[in-house]
C-alpha positions in Angstrom: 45.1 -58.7 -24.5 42.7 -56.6 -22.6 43.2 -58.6 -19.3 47.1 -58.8 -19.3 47.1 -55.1 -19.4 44.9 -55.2 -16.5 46.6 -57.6 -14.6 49.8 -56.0 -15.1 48.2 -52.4 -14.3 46.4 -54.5 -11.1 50.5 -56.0 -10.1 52.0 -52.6 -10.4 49.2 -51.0 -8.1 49.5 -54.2 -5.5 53.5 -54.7 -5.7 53.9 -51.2 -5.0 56.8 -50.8 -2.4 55.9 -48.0 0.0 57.3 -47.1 3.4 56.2 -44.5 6.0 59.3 -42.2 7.8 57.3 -41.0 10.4 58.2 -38.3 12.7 57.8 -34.7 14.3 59.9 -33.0 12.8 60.4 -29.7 14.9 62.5 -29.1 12.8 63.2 -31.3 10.1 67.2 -31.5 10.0 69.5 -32.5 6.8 69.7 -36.0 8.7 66.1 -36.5 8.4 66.0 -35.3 4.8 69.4 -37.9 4.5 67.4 -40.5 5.6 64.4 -39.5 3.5 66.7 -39.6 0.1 68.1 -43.3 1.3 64.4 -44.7 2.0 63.1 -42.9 -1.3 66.0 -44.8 -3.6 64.5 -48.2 -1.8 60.9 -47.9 -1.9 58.6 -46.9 -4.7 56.9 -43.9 -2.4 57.7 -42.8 1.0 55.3 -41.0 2.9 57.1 -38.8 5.5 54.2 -38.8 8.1 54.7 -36.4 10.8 52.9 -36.8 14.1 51.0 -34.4 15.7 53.0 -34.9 18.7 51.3 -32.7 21.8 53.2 -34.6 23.9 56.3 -33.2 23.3 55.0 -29.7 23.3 56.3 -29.3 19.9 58.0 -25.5 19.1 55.9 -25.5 15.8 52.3 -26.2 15.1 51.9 -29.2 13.0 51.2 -27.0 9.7 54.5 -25.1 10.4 56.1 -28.6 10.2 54.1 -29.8 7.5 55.3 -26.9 5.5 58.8 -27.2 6.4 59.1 -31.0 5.7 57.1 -30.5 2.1 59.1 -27.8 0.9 62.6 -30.0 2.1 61.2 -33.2 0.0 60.0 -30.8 -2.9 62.4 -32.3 -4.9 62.0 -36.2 -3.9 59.8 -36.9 -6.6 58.7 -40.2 -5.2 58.1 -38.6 -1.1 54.8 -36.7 0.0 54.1 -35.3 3.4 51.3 -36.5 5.3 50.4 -35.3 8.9 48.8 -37.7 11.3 47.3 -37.8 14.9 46.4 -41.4 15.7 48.8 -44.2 16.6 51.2 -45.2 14.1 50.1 -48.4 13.1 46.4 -47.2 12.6 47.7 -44.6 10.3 50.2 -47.5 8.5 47.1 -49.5 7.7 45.1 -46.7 7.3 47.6 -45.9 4.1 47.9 -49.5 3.0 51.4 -49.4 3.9 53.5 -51.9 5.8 56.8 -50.8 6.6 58.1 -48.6 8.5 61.6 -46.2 8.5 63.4 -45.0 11.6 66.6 -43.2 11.3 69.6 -44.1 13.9 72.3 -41.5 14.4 73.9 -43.5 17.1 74.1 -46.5 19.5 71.7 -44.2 22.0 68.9 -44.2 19.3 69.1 -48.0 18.7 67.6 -48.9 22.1 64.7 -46.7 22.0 63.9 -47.3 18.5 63.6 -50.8 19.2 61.2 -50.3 21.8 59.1 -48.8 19.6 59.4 -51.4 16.7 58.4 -54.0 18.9 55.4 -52.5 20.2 53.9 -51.6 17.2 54.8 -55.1 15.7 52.8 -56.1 19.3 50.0 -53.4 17.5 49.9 -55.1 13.6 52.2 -58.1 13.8 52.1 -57.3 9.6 54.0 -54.2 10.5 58.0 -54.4 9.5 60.1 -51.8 10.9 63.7 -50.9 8.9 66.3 -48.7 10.3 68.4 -46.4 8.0 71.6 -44.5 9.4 72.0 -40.7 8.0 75.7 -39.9 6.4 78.4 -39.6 9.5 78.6 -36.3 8.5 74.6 -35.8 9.8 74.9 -38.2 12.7 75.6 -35.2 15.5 72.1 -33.7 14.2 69.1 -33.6 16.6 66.1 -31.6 16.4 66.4 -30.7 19.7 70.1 -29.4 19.3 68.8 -27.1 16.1 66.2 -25.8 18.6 68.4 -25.2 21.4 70.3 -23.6 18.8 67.6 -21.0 17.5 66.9 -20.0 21.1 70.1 -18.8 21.8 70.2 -16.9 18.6 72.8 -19.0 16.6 72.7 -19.9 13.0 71.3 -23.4 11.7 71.4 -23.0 8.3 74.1 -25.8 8.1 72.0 -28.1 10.3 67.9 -27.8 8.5 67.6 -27.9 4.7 67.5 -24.4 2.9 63.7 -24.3 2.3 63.3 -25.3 6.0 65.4 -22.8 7.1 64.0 -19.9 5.0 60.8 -21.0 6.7 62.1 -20.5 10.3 63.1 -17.3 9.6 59.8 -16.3 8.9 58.5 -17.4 11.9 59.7 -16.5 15.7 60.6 -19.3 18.2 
């Protein structure tokens, strides 16, 4: 009796189907937070991981996005927020987790996107890579648009969850 309830406590920890979204973020849009809902009714726990991402000279620091992107998942029971700063793959194995999410918004994503997949399967050839589309009514969303957007002064409430966008008010871009 004893070891049945171990072994089935033991499966449940092991069998545990976990993906990691990862991302920048800057800002998190209501087609990320689309895609995050999709991936969290498919996997047990999605860690939406967002990257440090210097490179792209991001227009908020990494705790700025790390708040914004916890209080937008606050009610995904089965998401947490993670930030990271080492190649993807590292951080992957790093949280015992194989697969990977990437949104697609359009055919201009796809080729990119699958670049990237097949370099980090090149990385950790364990590594699966899924792709999720947002709802149509997200697919014109882009960070960069919501930015562009805030520097001219023009409202992006419709376009960034509320908690995100209570957030950026607080802050000046």
């Amino acid at each position: 009796m004893l070891y049945s309830r171990l072994y089935y406590a033991l499966k449940a920890i092991v069998l545990k189907k976990r993906a990691i979204y990862p991302g920048s973020f800057d800002p998190i849009t209501n087609g990320h937070l689309d895609v995050i809902h999709r991936a969290a009714s498919l996997f047990d726990e999605v860690i939406v991981a967002v990257s440090k991402s210097a490179d792209k000279s991001p227009a908020f620091s990494l705790d700025d996005r790390v708040a914004m992107v916890s209080l937008a998942v606050a009610e995904v029971k089965n998401a947490r927020v993670l930030p990271f700063e080492t190649l993807l793959v590292r951080f992957a194995k790093e949280q015992n987790v194989r697969v990977l999410v990437r949104g697609l918004r359009a055919v201009s994503d796809f080729e990119y996107e699958l670049q990237m997949g097949y370099a980090n399967e090149s990385l950790d050839p364990n590594i699966e890579t899924i792709y999720l589309m947002p709802a149509l009514k997200y697919a014109f969303i882009s960070a960069s648009a919501v930015r562009s957007i805030m520097r001219h002064g023009g409202p992006i409430d419709h376009l960034v969850p509320i908690g995100a966008a209570k957030y950026i008010q607080t802050k000046s871009v």
